[in-house]
C-alpha positions in Angstrom: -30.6 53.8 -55.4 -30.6 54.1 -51.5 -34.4 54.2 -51.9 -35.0 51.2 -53.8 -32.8 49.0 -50.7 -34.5 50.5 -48.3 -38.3 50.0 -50.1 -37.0 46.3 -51.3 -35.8 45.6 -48.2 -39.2 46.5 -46.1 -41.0 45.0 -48.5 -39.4 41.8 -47.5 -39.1 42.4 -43.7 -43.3 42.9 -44.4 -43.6 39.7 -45.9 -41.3 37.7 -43.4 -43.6 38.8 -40.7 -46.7 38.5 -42.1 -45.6 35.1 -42.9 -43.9 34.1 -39.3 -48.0 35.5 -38.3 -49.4 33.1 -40.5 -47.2 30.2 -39.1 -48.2 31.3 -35.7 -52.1 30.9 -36.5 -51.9 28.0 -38.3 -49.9 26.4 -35.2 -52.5 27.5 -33.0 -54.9 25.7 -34.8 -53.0 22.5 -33.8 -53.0 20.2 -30.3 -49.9 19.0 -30.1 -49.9 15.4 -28.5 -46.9 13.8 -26.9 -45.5 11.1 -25.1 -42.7 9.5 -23.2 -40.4 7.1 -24.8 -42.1 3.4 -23.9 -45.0 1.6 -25.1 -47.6 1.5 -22.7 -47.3 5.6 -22.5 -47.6 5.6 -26.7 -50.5 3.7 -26.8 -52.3 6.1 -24.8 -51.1 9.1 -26.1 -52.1 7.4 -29.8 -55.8 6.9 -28.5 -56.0 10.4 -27.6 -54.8 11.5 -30.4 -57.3 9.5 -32.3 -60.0 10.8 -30.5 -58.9 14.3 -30.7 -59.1 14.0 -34.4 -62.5 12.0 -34.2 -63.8 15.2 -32.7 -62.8 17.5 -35.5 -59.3 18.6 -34.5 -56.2 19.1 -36.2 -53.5 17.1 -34.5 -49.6 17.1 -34.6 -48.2 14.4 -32.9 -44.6 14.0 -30.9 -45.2 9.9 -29.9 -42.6 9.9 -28.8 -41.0 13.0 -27.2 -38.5 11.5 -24.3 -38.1 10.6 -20.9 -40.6 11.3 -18.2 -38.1 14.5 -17.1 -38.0 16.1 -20.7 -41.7 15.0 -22.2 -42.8 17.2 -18.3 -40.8 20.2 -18.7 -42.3 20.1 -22.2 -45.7 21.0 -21.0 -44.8 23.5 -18.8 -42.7 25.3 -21.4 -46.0 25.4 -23.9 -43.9 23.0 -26.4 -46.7 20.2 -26.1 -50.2 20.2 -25.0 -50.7 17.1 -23.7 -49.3 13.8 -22.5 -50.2 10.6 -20.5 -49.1 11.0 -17.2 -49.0 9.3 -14.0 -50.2 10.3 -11.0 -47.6 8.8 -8.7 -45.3 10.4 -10.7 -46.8 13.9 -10.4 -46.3 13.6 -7.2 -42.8 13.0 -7.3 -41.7 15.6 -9.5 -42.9 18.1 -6.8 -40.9 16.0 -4.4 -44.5 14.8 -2.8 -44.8 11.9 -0.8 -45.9 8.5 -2.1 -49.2 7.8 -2.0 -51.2 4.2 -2.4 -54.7 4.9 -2.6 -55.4 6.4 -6.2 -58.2 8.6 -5.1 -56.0 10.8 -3.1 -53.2 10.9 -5.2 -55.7 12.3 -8.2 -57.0 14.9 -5.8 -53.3 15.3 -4.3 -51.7 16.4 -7.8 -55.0 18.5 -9.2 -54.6 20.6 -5.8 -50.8 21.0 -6.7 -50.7 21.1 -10.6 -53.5 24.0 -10.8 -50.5 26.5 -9.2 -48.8 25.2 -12.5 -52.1 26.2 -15.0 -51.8 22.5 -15.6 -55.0 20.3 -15.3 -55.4 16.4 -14.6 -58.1 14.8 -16.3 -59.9 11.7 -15.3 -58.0 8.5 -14.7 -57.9 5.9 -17.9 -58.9 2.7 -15.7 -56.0 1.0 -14.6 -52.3 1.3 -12.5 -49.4 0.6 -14.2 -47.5 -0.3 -10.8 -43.7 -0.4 -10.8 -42.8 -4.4 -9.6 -39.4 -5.9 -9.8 -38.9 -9.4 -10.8 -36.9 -12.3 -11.3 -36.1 -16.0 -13.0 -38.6 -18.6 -11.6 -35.6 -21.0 -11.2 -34.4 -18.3 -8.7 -37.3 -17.5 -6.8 -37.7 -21.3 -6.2 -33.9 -22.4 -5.2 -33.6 -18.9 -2.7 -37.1 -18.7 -1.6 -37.6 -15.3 -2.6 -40.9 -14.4 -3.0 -40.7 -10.8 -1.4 -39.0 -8.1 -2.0 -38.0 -8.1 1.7 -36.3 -11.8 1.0 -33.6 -9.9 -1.3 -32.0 -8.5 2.2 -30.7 -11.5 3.4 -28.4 -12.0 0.2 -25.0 -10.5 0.8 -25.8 -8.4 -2.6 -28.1 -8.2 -5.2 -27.5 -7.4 -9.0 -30.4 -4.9 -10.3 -30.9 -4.5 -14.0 -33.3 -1.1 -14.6 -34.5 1.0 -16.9 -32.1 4.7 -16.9 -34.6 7.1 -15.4 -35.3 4.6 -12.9 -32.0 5.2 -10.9 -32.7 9.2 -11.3 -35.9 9.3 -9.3 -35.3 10.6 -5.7 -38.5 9.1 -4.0 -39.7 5.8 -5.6 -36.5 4.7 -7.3 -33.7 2.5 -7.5 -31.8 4.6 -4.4 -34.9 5.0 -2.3 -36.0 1.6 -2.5 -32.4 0.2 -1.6 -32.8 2.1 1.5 -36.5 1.2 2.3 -35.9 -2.3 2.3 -32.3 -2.3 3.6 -30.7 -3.7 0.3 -27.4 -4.2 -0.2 -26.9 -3.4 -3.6 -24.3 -5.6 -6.3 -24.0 -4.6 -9.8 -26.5 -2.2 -11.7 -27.1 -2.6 -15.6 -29.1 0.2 -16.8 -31.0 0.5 -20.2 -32.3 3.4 -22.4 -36.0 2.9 -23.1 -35.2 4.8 -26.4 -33.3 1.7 -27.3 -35.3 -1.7 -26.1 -35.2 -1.3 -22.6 -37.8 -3.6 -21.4 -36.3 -6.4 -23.3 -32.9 -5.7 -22.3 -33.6 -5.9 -19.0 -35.7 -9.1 -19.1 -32.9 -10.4 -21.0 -30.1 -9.5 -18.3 -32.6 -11.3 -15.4 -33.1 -14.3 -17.9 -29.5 -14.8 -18.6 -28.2 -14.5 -15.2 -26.3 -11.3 -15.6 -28.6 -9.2 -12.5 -30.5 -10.9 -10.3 -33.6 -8.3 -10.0 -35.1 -6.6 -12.6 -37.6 -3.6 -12.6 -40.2 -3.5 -14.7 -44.4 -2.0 -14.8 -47.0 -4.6 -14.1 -48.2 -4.5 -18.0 -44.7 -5.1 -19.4 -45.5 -8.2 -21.3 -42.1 -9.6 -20.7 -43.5 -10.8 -17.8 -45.9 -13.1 -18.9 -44.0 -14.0 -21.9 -40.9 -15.2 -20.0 -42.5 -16.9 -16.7 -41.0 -14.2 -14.8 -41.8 -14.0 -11.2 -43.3 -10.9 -9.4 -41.8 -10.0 -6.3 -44.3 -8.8 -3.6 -43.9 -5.4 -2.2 -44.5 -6.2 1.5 -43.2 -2.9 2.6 -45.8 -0.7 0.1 -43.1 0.8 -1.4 -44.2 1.3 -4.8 -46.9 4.3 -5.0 -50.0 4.0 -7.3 -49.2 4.9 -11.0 -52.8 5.5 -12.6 -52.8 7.2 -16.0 -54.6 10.4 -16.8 -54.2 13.0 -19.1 -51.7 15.9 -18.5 -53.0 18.9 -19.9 -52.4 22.7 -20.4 -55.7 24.9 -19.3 -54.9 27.2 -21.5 -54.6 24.6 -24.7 -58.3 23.5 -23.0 -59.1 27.4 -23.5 -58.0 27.4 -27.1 -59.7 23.8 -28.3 -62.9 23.6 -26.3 -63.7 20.7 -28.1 -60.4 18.5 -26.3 -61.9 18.7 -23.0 -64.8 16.7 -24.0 -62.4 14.7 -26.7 -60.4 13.1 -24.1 -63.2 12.7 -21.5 -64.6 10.1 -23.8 -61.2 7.8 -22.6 -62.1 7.8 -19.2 -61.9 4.1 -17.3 -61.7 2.5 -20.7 -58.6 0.7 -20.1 -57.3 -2.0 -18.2 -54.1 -3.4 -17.1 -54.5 -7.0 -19.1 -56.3 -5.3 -21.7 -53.1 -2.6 -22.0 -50.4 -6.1 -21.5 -52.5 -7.4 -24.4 -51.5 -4.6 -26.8 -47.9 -3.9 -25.5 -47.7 -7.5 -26.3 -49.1 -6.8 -30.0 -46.3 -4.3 -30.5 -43.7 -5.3 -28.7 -43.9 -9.0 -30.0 -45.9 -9.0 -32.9 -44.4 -6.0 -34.2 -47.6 -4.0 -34.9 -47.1 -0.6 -35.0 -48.8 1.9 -32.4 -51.4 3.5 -34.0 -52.3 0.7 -35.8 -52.9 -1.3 -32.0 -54.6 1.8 -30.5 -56.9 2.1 -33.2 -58.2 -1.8 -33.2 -58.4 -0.9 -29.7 -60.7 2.0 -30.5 -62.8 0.7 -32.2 -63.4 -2.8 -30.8 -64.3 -0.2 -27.3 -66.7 1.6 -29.9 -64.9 5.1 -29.5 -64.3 5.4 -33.3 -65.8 4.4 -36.5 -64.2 1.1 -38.3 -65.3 2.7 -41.9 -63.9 6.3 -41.3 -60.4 4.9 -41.7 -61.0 3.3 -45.0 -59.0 0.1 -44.1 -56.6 1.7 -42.7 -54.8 -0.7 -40.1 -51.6 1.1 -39.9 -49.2 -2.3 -39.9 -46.0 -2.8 -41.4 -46.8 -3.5 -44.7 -44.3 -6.3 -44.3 -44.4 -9.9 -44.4 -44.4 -11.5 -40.8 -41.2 -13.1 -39.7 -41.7 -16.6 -38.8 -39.9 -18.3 -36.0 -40.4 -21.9 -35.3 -39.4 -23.4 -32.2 -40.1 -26.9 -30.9 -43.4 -27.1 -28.6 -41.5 -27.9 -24.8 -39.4 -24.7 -25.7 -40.0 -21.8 -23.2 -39.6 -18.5 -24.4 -38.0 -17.7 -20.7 -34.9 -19.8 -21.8 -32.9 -19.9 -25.3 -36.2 -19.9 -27.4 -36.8 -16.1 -25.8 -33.2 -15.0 -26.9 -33.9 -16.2 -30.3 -37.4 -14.4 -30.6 -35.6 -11.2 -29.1 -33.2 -10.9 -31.6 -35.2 -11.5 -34.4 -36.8 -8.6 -33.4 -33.8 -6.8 -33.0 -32.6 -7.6 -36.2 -36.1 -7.1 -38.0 -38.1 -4.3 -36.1 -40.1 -3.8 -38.9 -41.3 -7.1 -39.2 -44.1 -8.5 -37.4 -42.3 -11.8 -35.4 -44.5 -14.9 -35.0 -44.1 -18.1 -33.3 -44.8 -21.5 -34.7 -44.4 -24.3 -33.0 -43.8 -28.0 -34.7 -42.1 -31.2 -33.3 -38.6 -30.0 -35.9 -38.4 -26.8 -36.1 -35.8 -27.2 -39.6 -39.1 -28.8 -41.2 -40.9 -25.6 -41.3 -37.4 -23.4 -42.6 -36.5 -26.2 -44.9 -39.9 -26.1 -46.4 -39.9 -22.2 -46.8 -43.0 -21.9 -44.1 -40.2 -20.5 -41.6 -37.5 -18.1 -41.8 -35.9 -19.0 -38.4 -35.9 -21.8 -36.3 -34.5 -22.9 -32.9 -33.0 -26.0 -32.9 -29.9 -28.4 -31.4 -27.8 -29.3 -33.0 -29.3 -32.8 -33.4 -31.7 -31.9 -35.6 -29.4 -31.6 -39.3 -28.8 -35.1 -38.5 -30.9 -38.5 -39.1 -30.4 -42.0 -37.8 -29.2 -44.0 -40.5 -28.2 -47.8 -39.7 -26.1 -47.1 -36.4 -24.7 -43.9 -37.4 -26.1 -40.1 -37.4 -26.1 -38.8 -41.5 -26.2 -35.0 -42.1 -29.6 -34.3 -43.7 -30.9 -31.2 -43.3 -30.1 -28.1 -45.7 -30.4 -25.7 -43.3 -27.3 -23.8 -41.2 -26.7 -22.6 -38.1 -26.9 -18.7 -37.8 -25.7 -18.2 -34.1 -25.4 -19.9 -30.6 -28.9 -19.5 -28.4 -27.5 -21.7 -25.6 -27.1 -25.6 -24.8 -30.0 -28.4 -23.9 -29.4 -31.2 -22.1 -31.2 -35.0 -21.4 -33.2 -35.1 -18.9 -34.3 -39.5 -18.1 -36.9 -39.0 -15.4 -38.5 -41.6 -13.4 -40.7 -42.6 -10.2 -38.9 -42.4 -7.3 -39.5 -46.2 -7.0 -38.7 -46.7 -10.6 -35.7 -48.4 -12.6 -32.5 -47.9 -10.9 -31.3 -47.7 -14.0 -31.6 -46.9 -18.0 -31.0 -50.4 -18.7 -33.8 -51.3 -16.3 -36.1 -49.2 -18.6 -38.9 -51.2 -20.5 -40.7 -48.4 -22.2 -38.8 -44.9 -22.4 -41.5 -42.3 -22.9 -40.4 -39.5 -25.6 -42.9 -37.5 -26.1 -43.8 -36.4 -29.7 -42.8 -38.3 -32.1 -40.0 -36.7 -34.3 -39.3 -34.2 -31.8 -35.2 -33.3 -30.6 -36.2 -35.6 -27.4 -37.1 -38.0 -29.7 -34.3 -38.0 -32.0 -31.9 -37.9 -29.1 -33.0 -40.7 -27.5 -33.2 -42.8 -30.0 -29.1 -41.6 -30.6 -28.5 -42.4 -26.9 -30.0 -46.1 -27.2 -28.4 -47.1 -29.8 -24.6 -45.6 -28.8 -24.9 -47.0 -25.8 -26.4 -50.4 -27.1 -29.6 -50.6 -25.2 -31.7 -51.6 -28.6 -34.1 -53.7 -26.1 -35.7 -50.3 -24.7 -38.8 -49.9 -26.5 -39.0 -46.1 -27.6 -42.7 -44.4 -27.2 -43.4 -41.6 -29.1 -47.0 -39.8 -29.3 -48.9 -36.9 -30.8 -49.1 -34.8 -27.4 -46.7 -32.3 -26.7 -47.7 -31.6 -23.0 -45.3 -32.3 -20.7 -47.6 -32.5 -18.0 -49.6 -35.4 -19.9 -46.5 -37.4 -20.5 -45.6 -37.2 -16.3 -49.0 -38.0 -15.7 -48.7 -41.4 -18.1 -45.4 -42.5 -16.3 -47.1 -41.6 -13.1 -49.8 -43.8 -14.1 -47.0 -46.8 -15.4 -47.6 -46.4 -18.6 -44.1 -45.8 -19.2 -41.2 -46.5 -17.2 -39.4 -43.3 -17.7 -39.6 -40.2 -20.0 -36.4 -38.7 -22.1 -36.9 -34.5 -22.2 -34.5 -33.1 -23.8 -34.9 -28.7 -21.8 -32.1 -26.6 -20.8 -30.5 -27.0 -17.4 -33.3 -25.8 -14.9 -35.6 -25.5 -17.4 -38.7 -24.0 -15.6 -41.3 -26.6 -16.8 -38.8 -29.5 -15.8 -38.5 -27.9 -12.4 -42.2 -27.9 -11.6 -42.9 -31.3 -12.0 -39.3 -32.7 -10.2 -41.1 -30.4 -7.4 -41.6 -32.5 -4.2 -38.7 -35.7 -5.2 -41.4 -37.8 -6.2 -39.6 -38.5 -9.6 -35.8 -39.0 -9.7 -33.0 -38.6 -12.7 -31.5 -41.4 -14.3 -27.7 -41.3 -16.0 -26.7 -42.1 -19.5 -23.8 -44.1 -18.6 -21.0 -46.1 -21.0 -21.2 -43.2 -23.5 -17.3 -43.8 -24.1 -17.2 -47.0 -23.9 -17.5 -47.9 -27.8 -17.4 -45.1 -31.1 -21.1 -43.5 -29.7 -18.9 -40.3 -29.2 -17.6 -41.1 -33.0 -20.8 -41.9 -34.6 -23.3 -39.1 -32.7 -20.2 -37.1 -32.7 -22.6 -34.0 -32.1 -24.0 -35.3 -28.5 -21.7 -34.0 -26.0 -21.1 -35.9 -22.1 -22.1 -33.8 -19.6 -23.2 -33.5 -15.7 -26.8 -32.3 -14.5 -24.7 -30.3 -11.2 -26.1 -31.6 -7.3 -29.2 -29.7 -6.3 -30.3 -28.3 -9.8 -33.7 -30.3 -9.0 -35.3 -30.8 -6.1 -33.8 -33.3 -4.4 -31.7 -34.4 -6.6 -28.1 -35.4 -3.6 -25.5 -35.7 -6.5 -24.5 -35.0 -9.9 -26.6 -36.6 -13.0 -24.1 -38.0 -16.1 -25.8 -37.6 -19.1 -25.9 -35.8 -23.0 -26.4 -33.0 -24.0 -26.5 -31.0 -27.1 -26.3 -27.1 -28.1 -28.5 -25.2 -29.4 -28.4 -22.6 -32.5 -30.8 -20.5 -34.0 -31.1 -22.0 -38.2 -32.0 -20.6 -41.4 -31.9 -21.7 -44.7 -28.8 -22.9 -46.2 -27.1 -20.8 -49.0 -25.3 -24.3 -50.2 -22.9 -26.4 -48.2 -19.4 -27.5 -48.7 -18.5 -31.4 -48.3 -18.7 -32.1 -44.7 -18.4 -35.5 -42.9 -21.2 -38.0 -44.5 -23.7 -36.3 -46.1 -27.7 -38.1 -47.0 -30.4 -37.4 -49.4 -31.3 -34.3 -50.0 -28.2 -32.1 -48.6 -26.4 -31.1 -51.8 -30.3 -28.6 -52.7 -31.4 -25.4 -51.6 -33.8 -24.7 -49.4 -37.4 -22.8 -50.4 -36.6 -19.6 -48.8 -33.1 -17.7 -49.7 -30.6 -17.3 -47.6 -29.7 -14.7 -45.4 -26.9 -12.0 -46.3 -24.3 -12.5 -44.4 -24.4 -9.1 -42.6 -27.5 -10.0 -41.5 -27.0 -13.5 -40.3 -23.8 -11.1 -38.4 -26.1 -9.3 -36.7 -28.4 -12.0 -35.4 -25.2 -13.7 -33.9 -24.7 -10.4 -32.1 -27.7 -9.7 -30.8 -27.9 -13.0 -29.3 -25.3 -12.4 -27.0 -22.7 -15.5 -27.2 -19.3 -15.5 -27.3 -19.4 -19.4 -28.0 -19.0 -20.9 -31.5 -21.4 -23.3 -33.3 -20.4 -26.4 -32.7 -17.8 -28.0 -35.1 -20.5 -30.8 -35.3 -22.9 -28.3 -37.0 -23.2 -26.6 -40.7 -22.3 -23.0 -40.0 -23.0 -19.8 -42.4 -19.9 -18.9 -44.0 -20.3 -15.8 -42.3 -19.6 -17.3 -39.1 -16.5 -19.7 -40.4 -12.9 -18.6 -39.4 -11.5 -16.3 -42.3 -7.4 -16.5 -43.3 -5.1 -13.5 -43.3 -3.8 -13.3 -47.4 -0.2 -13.8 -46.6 2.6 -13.7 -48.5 1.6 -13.7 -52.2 3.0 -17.2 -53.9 5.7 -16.2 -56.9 4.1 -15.9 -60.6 5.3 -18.5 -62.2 4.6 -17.4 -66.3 7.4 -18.1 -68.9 8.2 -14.6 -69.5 9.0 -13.7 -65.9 11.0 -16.9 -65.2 13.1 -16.2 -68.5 13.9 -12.4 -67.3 14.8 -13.9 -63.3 17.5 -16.4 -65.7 18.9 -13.6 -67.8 19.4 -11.4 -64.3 20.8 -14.2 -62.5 23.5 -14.9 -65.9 24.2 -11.6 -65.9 24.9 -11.7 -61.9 27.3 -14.6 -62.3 29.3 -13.1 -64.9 29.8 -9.8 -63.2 31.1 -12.0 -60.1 33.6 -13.4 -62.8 34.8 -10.1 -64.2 35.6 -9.0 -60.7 37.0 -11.9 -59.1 37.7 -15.2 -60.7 39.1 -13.5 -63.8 42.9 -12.4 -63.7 44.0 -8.5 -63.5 45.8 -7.2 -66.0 48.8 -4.7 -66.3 48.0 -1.3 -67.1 48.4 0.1 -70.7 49.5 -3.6 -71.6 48.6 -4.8 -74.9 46.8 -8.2 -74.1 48.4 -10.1 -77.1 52.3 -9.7 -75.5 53.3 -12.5 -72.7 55.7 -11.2 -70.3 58.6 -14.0 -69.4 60.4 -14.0 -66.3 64.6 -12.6 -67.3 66.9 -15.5 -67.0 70.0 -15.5 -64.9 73.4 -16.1 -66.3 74.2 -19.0 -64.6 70.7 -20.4 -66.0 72.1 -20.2 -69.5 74.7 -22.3 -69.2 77.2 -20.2 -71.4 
């Protein structure tokens, strides 16, 4: 019997290892491709991938591993193969000075990495330079244009990615120190977890000042951010290559050659172009880098069999009106939408009402004010629009503009410029006229959307004025009040009828001294708030109601834990205006409360009986007499007579 164990038992030791052999050959057989945990480093690691596998070999990929730390100590433990890696930052994980010029760098880590048995390959073509940034608004009111600028402020808020505050030479630290910063507040982000778009969300919305970010983040171009100059070189060159272990070159002589065929075949717009493609299309990786592949000729369209490694999913539309900059409340609404969806390809359309386009089903979402569920009916504003407000994206105001020698004031006006017709400026300008009683003002509306066309037709008297209805310090607005040739004029006698009654939605507010270029005091005028919309999933009675309000909309509406999260992810603490139909979701909910009593027949004649049976108990122990004990209750006792009572 002890035999049998001992045979049966290295019979299966024998097979274990032969096995654990077989695992280990096969995983030789395999380059193992990695990369760190943000786009621009996926993509690249994706294309080489590709062409690894063009070239005949089996690949296992890890896209992505981590952070720049953990994806390094990686390689050198044998766990990957190879990554994209930059050569500034090869220099700083041996604690290397920066270096600018690219050449030496590249020959500065090959000297230093070969100690390692880890070999640099030839750059990819462009330098994804670290830059910080900030709101245009800002860069014009301070004057900053430098980094250098930031020292005269008294402290500066920095939003950055997490491993950026780690690194000891060309980080958050280091750079504080170069350029004698005083440093405020620090917001830091995971890359794992929408870094980029967090921290061009904290600069957008005020919450840091500075944010850090590479040259090819598309968030720069997509949100008119402005790129600080870095007048004391601080930032070293960060040029791509790949990171590679000799001895993995040893073992696949073909991934030398493989990833030689990358070399200077990318460059920095054509690398935005594709962040862009993921980041706000929502394309996946490998389905970008292989386009990209191809269109460069480096792989064969047909070998993939149609093959473009999307979604699968419908795109998710967004509508927005065509003045809306996606650096102010249009941007917050196209960021969470891709929070809220990240497997769903996000696309912009623009249209004069955005609720056209998700009342007619060609929209899921749409960023609107608050003005547009409402239509001009006699002298009153009549809810119209099936759609509901899923969240508050921010608040828009009016903005009357004029020459500097223009109307003094808006009754002056003879033709108010509006831009497109049907548009929220439009609308609401039309609101204002007619609440204030200024019917005489002839209203023109057009087909172009340029804002730039409709300053150059006042500026050339075609109109008197223009009505543009943009968030406070609204970076197109702020361009073309550059240089006080064109003044504000206020909506006054807003209060002075039932205007606040009848557009009850159009809230009085001040334009605050110095938001514009020389603008000396405060501006009264309206203004309206803005929500991010989605079809309605059927409204209750609510004020007066037109046409149209009491059907659906084409597209259904969406669960409430969804429409939840979008009011989450876009960051407000306000509540949609009382003016405005909200998703039941978002209404105030009531505590139960004491239950009311039940009321049925049966239960009210078994509460009588009790109470009887109460009452007569009381009797039996109070109101009724005591009697004597052992008494028969039949006998009456008499009080005994006195003799002299008898009279005998």
């Amino acid at each position: 019997m002890t035999r049998t164990i001992k045979t049966a038992a290295l019979a299966l030791l024998l097979t274990a290892s032969l096995g654990l052999a077989g695992c280990a050959e096969e995983d030789a057989k395999i380059v193992r491709v990695a990369s760190k945990n943000f786009t621009e480093n996926m993509l690249m690691a994706e294309m080489m991938a590709r062409i690894a596998e063009e070239d005949g070999l089996a690949v296992q990929r890890a896209i992505p591993f981590g952070s720049s730390a953990e994806t390094f100590e990686a390689l050198k433990q044998g766990r990957i193969d190879v990554y994209p890696e930059y050569n500034g930052t090869g220099l700083v994980y041996l604690g290397q000075p920066p270096m600018t010029d690219g050449d030496a760098a590249l020959a500065r880590v090959r000297e230093l990495y070969g100690a390692l048995d880890l070999d640099w390959r030839e750059r990819l073509g462009f330098s994804s330079d670290y830059v910080l940034v900030v709101r245009p608004e800002v860069a014009q009111a301070e004057g900053i244009t430098r980094i250098s600028d930031l020292a005269q402020l008294e402290s500066v808020d920095f939003a950055t990615d997490d491993t950026f505050v780690e690194r000891p030479l060309d980080g958050l630290n280091p750079l504080v120190r170069r350029y004698g910063l005083r440093p405020g507040k620090i917001l830091t982000y995971s890359l794992d977890e929408g870094g980029k778009d967090a921290i061009a969300q904290a600069v957008l919305e005020g919450d840091a000042l500075v944010g850090e970010l590479f040259r090819t983040d598309q968030q720069i171009d997509s949100f008119d951010l402005v790129v600080l100059e870095d007048d004391l070189t601080f930032f070293p060159v960060y040029e791509p290559s790949p990171l590679v272990r000799r001895e993995a070159l040893t073992r696949f002589p073909e991934l030398g050659p493989a990833l030689a065929k990358l070399e200077n075949k990318l460059t920095a717009d054509a690398m935005r172009e594709m962040i862009a493609e993921v980041e706000l299309e929502g394309r996946s990786v490998a389905a970008v880098a292989f386009d990209y592949l191809v269109a460069s000729g480096l792989l064969q369209a047909a070998s993939e069999a149609g093959d473009t490694g999307g979604t699968g999913a419908d795109p998710l539309v967004v509508a927005m009106g065509e003045l809306d900059s996606l650096a102010g409340p249009a941007g917050k609404a196209v960021r969470a939408a891709r929070s809220v969806f990240p497997k769903r390809s996000v696309v912009v359309e623009r249209a004069p009402n955005p609720l056209d386009l998700v009342t007619s089903g060609a929209a899921r979402l749409a960023v609107s004010g608050v003005d547009s569920f409402y239509e001009v009916e006699g002298d009153s504003a009549v809810l119209t629009s099936p759609a509901e407000a899923l969240g508050v994206l921010g608040f828009q105001v009016a903005h009357v503009i004029t020459r500097q020698n223009g109307p003094a004031s808006l009754a002056e006006v003879g033709k108010l410029g509006v831009g497109q017709a049907g548009s929220s400026s439009d609308r609401v300008a039309r609101m204002a006229l007619a609440g204030i009683g200024l019917t005489e003002v002839n209203v023109v509306s057009g087909q172009d959307a340029e804002l730039g066309i409709q300053f150059e037709a006042m500026a050339k008297g075609l109109v008197d004025a223009l009505f543009v209805m943009a968030p406070l310090g609204d970076t197109a607005v702020l361009e073309l009040l550059e240089g006080s040739a064109f003044k504000l004029l206020p909506i006054q006698g807003w209060t002075e009828g039932n205007a606040p009654l009848r557009f009850s939605f159009l809230r009085q507010i001040q334009i605050p001294q110095g938001t514009y270029d020389g603008q000396t005091s405060a501006v009264e005028t309206l203004g309206v708030q803005m929500v991010l919309a989605g079809p309605s999933g059927g409204r209750e009675a609510f004020g007066a109601q037109g046409p149209g309000t009491t059907g659906t909309a084409a597209t259904q509406p969406l669960p409430a834990s969804t429409v939840l999260e979008l009011s989450k992810a876009l960051g407000s603490a306000e509540a949609v205006d009382p003016a405005a139909p909200a998703a039941a979701a978002l209404r105030p909910t009531l505590d139960e409360g004491p239950q009311p009593l039940v009321a049925d027949p049966a239960t009210s004649l078994i509460n009588l009986v009790a109470s009887l049976f109460l009452v007569w108990m009381v009797y039996l122990l109070v109101a009724r007499p005591r009697r004597a004990p052992d008494q028969p209750s039949d006998i009456r006792i008499t009080p005994a007579r006195s003799a002299d009572s008898t009279g005998e």
